[in-house]
C-alpha positions, 0 to 999 in steps of 0.5 A: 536516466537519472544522475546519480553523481551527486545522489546523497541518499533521500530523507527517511519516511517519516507519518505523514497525511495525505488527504486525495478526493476520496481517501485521506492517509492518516498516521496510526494512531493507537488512542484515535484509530485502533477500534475503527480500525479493527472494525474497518478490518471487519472485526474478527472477519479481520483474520480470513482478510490476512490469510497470508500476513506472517502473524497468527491469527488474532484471537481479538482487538488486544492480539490486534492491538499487540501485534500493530505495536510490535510492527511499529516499534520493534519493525519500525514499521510507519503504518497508516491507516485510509479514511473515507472521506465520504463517510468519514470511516477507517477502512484500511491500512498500509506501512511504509517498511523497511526504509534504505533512505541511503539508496533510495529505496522503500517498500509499501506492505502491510496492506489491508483493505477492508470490505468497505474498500471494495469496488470503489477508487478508494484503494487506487488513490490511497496506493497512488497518494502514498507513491507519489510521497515517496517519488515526488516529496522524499526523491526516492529511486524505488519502491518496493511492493512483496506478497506471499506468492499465493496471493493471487489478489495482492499480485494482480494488484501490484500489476494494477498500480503499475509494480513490475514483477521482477521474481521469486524468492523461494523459501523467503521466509516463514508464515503461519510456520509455513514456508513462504516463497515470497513475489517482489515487485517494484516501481523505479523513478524513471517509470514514475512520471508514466505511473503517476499520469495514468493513476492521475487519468484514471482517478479525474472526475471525467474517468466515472460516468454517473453512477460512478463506475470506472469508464476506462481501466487502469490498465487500459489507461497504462497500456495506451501510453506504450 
């Protein structure tokens, strides 16, 4: 347990880069990664892709481009976009929201992967770059993942990266002016250290066989650490 006596409050999220062995984490840049990140997102394929995000659906790259920075400069939002590294291509994105630097807590949203994301540790290392900056760089005490509760494909990620499902708030808020009951999950510091060895397991070399699947399950890998 950690000891809180001396605990003044961790520095605020500030845009970051976090390069991995398959994806690199870049600050959005609206000159440098508005249309890559557009088509990254699947162009107007961009709008089945975030059926539960609380904005209309865009009528274009400008309705895209407006609402991006409305999220950072009127909700703060710090977000960041994932690069391939192997293709050198923006393929998604995620924000670091709602920052209580004063306890320690953060939560990740935003969360986008595009098509080219799909099937690949991509993902996986992106989410494990961007808790491990919030654990293990700024000392957060926890970090918070919410989704629309029917999003069923956010949730069963959130269990994947090792989020604990801790309730639901109902009638949270509205989304597309429909009620959203809203699912909270969180990662705490005392649970990081275990988190962090089995996204470390998972994403080593030794975890692919040779045509680069996965030989053993995230979960598999979490669960045999109990």
């Amino acid at each position: 347990m950690r000891d809180l006596s001396e605990f003044k409050g961790c520095p605020a999220p500030r845009p970051v880069t976090l390069r991995g062995r398959f994806v690199t984490v870049e600050p959005y840049d609206r000159e440098q990664h508005l249309s890559a990140l557009w088509d990254g997102l699947g162009g107007m394929g961009i709008n089945p892709l975030l059926t539960y995000f609380t904005n209309d659906d865009f009528g274009g790259i400008g309705d895209f481009d407006a609402w991006l920075e409305k999220c950072r400069t009127k909700s703060n939002w710090l977000v960041h976009v994932f690069r391939d590294n192997a293709t050198g291509k923006v393929v998604g994105m995620a924000s670091y929201m709602r920052a209580d630097p004063a306890n320690g807590v953060v939560e990740v949203g935003g969360v986008a992967h595009g098509p080219a994301m799909a099937r690949s540790p991509l993902s996986t290392e992106a989410h494990y770059l961007m808790a491990g900056h919030i654990f293990d760089d700024l000392g957060y005490r926890r970090y918070e993942w919410k989704c629309h509760n029917g999003n069923e494909a956010s949730k069963a990620a959130a269990r994947r990266y090792g989020f604990t499902h801790e309730g639901l708030f109902r009638q949270h808020m509205l989304s597309k002016r429909q009620n959203r009951d809203t699912a909270w999950f969180s990662i705490i510091d005392g649970e990081w250290p275990a988190v962090r060895a089995a996204f470390e397991a998972w994403l080593a070399p030794g975890n692919f066989d040779a045509d680069g699947r996965q030989v053993r399950r995230l979960e598999e890998i979490r669960a045999a650490q109990d």
